[in-house]
Residue frames as qw, qx, qy, qz and C-alpha x, y, z in Angstrom:
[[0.000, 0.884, 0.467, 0.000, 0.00, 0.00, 0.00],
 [0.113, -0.839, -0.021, 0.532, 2.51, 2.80, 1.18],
 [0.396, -0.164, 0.554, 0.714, 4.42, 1.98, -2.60],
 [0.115, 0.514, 0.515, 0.676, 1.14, 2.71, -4.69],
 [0.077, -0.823, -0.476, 0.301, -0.39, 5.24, -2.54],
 [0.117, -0.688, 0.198, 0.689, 2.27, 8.13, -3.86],
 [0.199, 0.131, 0.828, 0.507, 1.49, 6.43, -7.53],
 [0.000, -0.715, -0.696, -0.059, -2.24, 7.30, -6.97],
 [0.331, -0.707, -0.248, 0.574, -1.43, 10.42, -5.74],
 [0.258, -0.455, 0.314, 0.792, 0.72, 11.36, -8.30],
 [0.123, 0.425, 0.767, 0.465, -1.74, 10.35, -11.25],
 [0.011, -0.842, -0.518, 0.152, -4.05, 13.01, -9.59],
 [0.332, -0.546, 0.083, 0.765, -1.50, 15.65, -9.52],
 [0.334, 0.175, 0.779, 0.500, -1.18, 14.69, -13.23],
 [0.007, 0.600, 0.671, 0.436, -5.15, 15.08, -13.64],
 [0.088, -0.753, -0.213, 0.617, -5.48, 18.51, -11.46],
 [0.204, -0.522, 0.342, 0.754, -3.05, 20.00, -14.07],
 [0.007, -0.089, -0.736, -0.671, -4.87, 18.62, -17.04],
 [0.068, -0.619, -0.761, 0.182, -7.77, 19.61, -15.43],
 [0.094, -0.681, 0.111, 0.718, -6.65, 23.70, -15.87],
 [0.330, 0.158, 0.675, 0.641, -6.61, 22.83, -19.66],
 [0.073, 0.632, 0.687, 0.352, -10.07, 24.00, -20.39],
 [0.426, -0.827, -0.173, 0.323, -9.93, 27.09, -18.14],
 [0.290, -0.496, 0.357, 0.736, -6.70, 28.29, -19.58],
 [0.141, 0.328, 0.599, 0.716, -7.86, 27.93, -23.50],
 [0.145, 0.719, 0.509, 0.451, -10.77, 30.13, -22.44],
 [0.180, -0.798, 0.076, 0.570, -8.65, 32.86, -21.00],
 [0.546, -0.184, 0.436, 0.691, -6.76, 32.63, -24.37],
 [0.234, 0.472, -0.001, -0.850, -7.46, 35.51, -26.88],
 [0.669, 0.507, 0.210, -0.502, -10.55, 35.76, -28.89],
 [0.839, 0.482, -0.099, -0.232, -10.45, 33.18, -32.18],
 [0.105, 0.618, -0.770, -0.116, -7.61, 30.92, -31.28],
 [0.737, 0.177, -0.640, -0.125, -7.24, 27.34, -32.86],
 [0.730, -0.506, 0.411, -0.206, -7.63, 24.66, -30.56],
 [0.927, 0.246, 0.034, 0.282, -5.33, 22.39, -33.32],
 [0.430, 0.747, -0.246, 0.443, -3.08, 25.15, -33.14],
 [0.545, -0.652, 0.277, -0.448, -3.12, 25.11, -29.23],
 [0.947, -0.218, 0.234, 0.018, -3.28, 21.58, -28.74],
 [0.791, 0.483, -0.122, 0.356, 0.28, 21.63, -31.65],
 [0.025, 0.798, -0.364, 0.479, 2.23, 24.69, -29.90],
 [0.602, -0.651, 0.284, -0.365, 1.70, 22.86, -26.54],
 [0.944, -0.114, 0.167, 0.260, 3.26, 19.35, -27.32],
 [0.681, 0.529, -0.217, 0.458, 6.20, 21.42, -28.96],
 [0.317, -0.735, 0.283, -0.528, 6.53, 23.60, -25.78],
 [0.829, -0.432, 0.271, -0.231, 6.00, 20.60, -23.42],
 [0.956, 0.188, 0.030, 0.224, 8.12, 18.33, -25.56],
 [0.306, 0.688, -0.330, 0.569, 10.98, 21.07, -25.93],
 [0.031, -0.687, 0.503, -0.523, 11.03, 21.30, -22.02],
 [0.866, -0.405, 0.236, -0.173, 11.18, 17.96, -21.27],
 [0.877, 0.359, -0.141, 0.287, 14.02, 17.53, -23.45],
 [0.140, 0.826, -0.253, 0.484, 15.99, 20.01, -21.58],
 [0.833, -0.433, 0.072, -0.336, 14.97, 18.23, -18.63],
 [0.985, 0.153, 0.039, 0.073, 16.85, 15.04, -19.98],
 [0.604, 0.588, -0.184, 0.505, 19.82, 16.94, -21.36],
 [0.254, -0.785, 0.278, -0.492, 20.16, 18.73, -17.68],
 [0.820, -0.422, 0.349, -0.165, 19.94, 15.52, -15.90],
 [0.172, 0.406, -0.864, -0.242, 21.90, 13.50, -18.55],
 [0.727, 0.079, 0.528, -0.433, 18.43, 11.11, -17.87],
 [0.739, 0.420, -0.273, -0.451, 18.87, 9.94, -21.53],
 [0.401, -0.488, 0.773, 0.063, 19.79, 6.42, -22.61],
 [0.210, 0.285, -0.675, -0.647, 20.35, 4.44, -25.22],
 [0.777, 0.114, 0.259, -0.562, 17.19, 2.29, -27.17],
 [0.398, -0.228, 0.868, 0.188, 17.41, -1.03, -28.01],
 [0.204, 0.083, -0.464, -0.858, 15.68, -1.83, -31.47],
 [0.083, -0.493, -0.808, -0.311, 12.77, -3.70, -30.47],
 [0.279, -0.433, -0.512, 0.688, 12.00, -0.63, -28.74],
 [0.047, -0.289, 0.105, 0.950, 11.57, 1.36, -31.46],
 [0.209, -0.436, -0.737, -0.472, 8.26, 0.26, -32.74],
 [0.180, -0.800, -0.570, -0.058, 6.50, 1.18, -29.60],
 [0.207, -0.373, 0.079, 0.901, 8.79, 4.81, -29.36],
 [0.070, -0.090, -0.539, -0.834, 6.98, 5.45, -33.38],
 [0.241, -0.476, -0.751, -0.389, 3.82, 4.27, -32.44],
 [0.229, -0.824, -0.490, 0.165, 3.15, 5.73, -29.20],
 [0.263, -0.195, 0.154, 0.932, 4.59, 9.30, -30.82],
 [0.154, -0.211, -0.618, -0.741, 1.85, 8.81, -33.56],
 [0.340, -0.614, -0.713, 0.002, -0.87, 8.31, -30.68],
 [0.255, -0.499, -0.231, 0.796, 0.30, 11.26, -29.03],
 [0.094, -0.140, 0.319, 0.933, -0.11, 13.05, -32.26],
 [0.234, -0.549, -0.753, -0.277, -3.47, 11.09, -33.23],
 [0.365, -0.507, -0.666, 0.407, -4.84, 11.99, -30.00],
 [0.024, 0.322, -0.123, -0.938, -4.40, 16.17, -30.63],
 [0.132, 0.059, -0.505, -0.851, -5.81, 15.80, -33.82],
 [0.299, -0.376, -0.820, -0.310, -8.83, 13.45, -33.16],
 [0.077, -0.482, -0.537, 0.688, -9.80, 15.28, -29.72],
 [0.078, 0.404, -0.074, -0.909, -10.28, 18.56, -31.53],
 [0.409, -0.006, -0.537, -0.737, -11.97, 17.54, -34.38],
 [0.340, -0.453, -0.824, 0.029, -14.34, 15.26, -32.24],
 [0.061, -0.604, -0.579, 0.545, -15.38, 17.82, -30.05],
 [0.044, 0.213, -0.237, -0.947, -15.64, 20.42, -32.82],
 [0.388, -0.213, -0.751, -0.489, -18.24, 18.14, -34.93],
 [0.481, -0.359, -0.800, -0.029, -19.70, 16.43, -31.74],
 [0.378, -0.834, -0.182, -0.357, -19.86, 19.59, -29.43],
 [0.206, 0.609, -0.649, 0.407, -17.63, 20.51, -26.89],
 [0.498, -0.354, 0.629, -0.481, -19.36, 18.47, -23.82],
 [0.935, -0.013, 0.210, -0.286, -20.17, 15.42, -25.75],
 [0.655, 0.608, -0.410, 0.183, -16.94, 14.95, -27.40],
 [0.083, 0.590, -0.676, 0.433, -14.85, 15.39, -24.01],
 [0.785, -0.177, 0.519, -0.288, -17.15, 12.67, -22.28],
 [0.937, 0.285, 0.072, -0.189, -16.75, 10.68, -25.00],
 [0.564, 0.670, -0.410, 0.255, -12.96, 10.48, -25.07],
 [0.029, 0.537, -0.695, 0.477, -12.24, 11.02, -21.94],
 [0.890, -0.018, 0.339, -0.304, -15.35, 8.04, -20.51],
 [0.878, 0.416, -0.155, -0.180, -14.08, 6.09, -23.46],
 [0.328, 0.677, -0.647, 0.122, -10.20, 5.75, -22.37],
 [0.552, -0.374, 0.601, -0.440, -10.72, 3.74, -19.46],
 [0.797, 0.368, 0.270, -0.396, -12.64, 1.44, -21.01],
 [0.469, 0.798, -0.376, 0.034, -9.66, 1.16, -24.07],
 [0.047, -0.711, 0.632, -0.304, -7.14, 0.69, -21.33],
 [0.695, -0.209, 0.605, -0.328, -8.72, -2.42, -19.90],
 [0.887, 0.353, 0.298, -0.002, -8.79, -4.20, -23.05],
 [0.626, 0.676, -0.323, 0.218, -5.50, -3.33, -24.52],
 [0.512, -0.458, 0.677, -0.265, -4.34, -4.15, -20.72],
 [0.847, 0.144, 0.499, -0.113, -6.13, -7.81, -20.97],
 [0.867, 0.489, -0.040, -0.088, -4.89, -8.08, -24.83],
 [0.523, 0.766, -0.299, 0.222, -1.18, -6.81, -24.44],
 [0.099, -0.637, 0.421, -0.638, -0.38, -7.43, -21.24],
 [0.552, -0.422, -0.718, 0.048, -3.04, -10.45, -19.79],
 [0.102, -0.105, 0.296, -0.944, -3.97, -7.68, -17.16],
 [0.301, -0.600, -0.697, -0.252, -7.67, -8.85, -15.95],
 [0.129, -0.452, 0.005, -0.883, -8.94, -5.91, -14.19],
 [0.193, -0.102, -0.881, 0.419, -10.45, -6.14, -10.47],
 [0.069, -0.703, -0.707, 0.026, -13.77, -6.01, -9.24],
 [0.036, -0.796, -0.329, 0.507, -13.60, -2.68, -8.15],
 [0.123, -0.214, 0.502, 0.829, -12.04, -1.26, -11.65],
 [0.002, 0.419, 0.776, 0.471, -15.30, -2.24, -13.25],
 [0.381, -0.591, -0.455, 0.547, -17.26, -0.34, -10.36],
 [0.237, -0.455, 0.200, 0.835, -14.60, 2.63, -10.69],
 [0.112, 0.073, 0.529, 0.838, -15.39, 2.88, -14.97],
 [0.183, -0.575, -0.713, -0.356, -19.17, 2.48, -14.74],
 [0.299, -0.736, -0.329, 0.510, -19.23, 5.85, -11.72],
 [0.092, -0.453, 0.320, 0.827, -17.22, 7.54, -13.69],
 [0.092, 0.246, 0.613, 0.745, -19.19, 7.32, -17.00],
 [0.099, -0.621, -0.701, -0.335, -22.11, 7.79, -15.54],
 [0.111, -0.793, -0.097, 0.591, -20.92, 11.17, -13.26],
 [0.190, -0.197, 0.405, 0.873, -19.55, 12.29, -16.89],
 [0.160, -0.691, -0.637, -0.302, -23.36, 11.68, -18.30],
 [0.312, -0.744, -0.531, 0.260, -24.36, 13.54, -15.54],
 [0.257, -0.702, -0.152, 0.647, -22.13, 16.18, -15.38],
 [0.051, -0.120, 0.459, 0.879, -22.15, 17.33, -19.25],
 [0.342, 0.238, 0.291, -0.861, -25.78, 17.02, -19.37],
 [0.174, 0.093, -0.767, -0.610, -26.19, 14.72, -22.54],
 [0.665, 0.326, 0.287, -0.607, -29.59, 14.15, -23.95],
 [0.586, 0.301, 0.658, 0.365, -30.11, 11.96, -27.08],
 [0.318, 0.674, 0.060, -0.664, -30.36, 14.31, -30.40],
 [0.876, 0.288, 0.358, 0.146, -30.40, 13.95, -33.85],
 [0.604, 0.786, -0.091, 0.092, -28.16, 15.98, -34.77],
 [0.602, -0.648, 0.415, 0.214, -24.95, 14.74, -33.21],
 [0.658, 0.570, -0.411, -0.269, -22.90, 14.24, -35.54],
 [0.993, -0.043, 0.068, -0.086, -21.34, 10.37, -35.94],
 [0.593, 0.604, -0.214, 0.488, -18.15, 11.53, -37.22],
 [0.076, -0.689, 0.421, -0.585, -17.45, 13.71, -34.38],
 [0.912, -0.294, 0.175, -0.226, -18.29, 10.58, -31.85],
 [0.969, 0.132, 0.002, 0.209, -15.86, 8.51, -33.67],
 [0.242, 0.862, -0.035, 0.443, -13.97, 10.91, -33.45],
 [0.328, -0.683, 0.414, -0.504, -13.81, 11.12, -30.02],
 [0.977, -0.183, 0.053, -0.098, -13.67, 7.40, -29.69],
 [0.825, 0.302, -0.197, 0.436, -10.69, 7.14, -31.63],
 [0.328, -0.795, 0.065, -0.505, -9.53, 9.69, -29.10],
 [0.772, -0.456, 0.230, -0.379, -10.03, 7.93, -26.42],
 [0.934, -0.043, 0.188, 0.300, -7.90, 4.81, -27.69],
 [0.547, 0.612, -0.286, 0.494, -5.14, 6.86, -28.80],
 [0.288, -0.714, 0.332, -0.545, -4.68, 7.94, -25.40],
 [0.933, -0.103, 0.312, -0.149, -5.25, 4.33, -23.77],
 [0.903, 0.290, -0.078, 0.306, -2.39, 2.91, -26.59],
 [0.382, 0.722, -0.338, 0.467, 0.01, 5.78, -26.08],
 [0.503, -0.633, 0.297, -0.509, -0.10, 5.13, -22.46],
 [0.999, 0.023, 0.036, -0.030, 0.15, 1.33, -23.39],
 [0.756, 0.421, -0.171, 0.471, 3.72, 1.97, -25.20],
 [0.143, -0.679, 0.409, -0.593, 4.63, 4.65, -22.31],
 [0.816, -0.345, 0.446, -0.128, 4.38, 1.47, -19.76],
 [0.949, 0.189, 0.083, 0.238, 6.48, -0.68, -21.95],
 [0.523, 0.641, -0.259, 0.498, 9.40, 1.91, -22.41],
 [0.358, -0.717, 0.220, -0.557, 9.18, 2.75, -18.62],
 [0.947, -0.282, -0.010, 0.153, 10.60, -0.66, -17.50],
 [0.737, 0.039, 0.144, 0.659, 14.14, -0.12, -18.97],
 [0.306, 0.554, 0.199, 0.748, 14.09, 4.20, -19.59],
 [0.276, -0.184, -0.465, 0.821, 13.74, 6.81, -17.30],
 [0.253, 0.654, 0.713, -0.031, 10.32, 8.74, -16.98],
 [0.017, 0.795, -0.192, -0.576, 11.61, 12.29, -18.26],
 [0.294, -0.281, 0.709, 0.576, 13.40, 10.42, -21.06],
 [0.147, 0.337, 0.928, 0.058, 9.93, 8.25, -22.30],
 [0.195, 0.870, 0.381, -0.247, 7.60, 11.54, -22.17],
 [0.005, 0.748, -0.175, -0.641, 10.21, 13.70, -23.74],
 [0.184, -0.111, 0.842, 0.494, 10.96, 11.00, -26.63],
 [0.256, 0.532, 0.801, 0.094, 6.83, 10.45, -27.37],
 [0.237, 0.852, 0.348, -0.312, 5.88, 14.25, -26.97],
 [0.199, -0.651, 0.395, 0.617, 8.73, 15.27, -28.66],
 [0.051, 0.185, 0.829, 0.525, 8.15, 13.15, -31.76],
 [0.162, 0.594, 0.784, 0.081, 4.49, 13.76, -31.55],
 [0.134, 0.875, 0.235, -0.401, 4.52, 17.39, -31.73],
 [0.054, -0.211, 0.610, 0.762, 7.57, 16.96, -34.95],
 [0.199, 0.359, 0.881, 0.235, 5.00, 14.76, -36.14],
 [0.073, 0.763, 0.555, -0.324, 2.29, 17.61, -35.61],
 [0.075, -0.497, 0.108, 0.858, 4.39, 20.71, -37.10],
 [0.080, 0.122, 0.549, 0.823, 3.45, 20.84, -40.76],
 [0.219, -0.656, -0.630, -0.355, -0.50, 20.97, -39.22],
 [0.385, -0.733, -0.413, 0.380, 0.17, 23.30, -36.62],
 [0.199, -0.350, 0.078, 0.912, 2.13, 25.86, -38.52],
 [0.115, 0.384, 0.793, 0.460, -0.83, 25.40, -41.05],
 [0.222, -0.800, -0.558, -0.008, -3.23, 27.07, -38.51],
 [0.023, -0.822, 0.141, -0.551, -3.25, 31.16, -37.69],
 [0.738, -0.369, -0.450, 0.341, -0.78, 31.35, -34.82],
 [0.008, 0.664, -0.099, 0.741, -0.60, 35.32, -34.26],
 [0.679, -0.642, -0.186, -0.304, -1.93, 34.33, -30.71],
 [0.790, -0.336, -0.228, 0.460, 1.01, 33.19, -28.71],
 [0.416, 0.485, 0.026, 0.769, 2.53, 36.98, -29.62],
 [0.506, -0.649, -0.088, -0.562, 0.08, 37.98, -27.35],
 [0.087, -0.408, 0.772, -0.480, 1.08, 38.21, -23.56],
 [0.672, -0.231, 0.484, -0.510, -1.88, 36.64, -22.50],
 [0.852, 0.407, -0.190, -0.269, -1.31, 33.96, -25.45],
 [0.677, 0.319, -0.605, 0.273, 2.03, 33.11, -24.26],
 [0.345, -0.385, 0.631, -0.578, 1.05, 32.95, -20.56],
 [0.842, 0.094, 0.219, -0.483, -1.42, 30.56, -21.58],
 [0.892, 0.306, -0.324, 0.078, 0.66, 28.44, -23.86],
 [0.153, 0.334, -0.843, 0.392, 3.91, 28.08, -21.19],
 [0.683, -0.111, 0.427, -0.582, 0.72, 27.05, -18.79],
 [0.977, 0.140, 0.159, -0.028, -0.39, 23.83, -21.14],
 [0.717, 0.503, -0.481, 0.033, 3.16, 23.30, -22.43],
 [0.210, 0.592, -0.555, 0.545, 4.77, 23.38, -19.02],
 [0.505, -0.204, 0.533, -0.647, 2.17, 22.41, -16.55],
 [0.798, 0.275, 0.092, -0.528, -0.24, 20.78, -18.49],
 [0.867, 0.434, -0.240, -0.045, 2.27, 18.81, -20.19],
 [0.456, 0.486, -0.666, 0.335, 5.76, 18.65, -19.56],
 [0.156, -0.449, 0.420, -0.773, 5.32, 18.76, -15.80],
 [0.708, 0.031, 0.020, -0.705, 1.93, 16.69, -15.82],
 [0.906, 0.208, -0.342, -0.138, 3.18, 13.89, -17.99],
 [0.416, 0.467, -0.713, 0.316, 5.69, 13.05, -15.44],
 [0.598, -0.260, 0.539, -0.533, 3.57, 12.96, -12.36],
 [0.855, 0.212, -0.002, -0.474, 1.76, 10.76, -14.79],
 [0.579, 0.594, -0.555, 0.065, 4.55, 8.77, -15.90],
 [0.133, -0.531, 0.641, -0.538, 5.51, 8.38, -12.32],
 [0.663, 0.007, 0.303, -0.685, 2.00, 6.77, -11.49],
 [0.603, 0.638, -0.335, -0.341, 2.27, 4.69, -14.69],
 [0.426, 0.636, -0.644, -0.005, 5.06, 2.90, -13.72],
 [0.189, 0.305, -0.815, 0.455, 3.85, 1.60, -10.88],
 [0.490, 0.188, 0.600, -0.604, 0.25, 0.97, -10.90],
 [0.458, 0.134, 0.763, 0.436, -1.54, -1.48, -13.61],
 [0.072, 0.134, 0.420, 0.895, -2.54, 0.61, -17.15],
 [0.368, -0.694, -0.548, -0.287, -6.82, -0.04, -16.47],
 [0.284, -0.858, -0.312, 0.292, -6.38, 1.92, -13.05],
 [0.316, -0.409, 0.068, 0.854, -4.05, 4.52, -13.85],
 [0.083, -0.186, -0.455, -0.867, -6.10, 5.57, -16.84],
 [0.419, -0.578, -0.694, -0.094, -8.77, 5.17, -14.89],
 [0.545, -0.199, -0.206, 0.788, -7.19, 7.43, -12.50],
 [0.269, 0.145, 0.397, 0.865, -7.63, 10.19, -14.79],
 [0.120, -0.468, -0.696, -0.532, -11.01, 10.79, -14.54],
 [0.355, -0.682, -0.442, 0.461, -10.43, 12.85, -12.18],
 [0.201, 0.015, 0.274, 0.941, -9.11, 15.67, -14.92],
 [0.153, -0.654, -0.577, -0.466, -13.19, 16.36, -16.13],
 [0.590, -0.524, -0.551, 0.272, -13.65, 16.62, -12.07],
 [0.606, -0.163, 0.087, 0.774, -11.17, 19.45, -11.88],
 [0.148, 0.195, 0.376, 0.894, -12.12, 21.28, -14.91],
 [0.266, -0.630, -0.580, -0.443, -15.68, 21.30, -13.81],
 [0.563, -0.532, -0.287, 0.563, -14.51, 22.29, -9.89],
 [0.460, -0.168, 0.186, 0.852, -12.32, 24.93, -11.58],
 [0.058, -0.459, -0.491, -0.739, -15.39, 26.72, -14.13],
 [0.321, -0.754, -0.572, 0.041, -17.31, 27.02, -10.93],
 [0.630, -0.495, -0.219, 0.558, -14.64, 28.80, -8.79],
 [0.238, -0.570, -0.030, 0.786, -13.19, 30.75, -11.42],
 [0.047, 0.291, 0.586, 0.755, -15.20, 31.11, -14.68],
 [0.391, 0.060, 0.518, -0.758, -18.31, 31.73, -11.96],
 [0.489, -0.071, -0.687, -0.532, -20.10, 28.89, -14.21],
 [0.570, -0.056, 0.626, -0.530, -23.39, 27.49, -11.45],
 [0.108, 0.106, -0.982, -0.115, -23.76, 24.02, -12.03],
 [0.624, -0.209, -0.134, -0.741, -27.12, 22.77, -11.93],
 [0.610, -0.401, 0.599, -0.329, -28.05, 19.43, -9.40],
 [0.920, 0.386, -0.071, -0.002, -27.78, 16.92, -12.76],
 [0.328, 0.807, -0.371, 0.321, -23.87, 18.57, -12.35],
 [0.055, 0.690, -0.643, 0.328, -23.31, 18.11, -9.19],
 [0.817, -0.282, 0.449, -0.225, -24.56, 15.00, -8.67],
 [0.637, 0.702, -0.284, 0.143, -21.97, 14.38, -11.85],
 [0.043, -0.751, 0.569, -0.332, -19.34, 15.49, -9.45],
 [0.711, -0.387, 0.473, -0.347, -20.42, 13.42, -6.29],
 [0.964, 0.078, 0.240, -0.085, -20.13, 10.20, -8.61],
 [0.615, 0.693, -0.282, 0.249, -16.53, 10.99, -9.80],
 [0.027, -0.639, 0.656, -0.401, -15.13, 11.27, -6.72],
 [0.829, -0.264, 0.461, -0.173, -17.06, 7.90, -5.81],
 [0.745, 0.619, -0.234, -0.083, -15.22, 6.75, -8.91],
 [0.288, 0.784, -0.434, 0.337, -12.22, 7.67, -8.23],
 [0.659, -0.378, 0.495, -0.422, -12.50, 6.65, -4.21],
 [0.976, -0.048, 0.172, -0.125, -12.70, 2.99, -6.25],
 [0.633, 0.637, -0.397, 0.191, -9.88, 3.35, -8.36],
 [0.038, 0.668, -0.584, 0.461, -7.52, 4.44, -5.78],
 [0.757, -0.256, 0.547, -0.249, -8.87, 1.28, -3.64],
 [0.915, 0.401, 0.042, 0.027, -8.55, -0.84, -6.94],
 [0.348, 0.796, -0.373, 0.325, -4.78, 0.69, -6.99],
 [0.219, -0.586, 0.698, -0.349, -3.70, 0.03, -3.17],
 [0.957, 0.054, 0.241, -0.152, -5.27, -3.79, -3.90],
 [0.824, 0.489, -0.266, 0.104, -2.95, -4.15, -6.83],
 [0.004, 0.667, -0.640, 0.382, 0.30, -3.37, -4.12]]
């Protein structure tokens, strides 16, 4: 227990900070790309974990079967930008982010159980089914007809980039240090990103409040983030630690009250109440696995 309790912990840290995401893009000035955002930030975050590496001398050499899941879980990192954004653009901004961010869990356990033989514990099943249904709750979804299907899939495919990249970040994290692993995936995934991020109007970061906001997700949100995470990762199995996570929504929605003054209605906060019983399982589902 006392080895995964600072694991659990540190996954939250993680999801506090990615919990400030949504908050900080809507301080950011008036008509800025969220592909452009979501590109700047993995170069930002990736750039200062490489420093990181190069300060500590953390780097070290890869052996070549190693480098299949280095390419692939770059290209999820990158996927994952692109498919968020355009899922929540099509599918709306509150059904897209349930649907990605409900959907990873869910991902994680089965690409656990396929790649791994991971069988998830009683309470993990518990944990996913609170937590989708406080995200139901708190984003308000209704059936309509005009959701679009694209943007869903969208957000599915989401939802499993994230879950895979997270899959190949636990496989490099036996034998690599956890500064090295985040600086090697975001770093590739935001090379991988440049030719569509310089694509998009980026006059915004010139702006002060544009480049307060982009060191914020490159630095916090990311560089900073992915290491709590990374930390967590290494030492608790993939279905709870992405599970874990679902405490970012939790955050963001904590965080619109406090300081966007956004009043939740009692669908919301009984949203809330059932995330933090989520969560409450995870972290039991976590000090089981010790």
């Amino acid at each position: 227990m006392e080895r995964r309790l600072p694991a659990i912990l540190a996954i939250l840290l993680a999801s506090f900070l990615w919990g400030t995401t949504g908050t900080a893009q809507a301080l950011a000035p008036l008509g800025t790309s969220s592909l452009s955002v979501g590109g700047w930030r993995l170069l930002v975050g990736g750039g200062a974990l490489w420093m990181w590496v190069l300060l500590r001398q953390e780097g070290t050499p890869l052996r070549k079967n190693e480098l299949v899941p280095l390419l692939l879980g770059a290209l999820m990192v990158a996927l994952y930008q692109v498919t968020f954004f355009s899922g929540v653009r099509l599918a709306g901004v509150a059904l897209g982010t349930i649907t990605a961010i409900g959907s990873a869990p869910l991902w994680a356990g089965a690409l656990a159980y396929l790649f791994r033989g991971e069988r998830p514990g009683r309470l993990w099943y518990g944990a996913v089914l609170l937590g989708i249904t406080g995200l139901l709750f708190l984003g308000g979804i209704s059936p309509s007809r005009g959701t679009s299907l694209l943007g869903l899939t969208l957000a599915l495919l989401a939802g499993l980039a994230y879950a895979f990249y997270s899959l190949f970040s636990q496989k490099l994290l036996e034998t690599h240090a956890s500064s090295f692993v985040m600086a090697l995936l975001f770093g590739g995934g935001g090379l991988l990103l440049l030719p569509l991020t310089l694509s998009q109007p980026s006059s915004w970061i010139l702006q002060p409040r544009g480049l307060l906001v982009l060191l914020h997700l490159g630095l916090l949100t990311t560089a900073v983030a992915y290491l709590f995470f990374a930390y967590g990762l290494q030492r608790l199995s993939l279905s709870t630690a992405v599970t874990l996570t679902l405490a970012e929504p939790l955050v963001a929605s904590t965080l619109g009250i406090l300081l966007l003054r956004e009043r939740p209605d009692i669908y919301q906060l009984i949203g809330m109440v059932l995330l933090l019983l989520s969560l409450f399982l995870a972290g039991r589902q976590g000090v089981k696995e010790g």
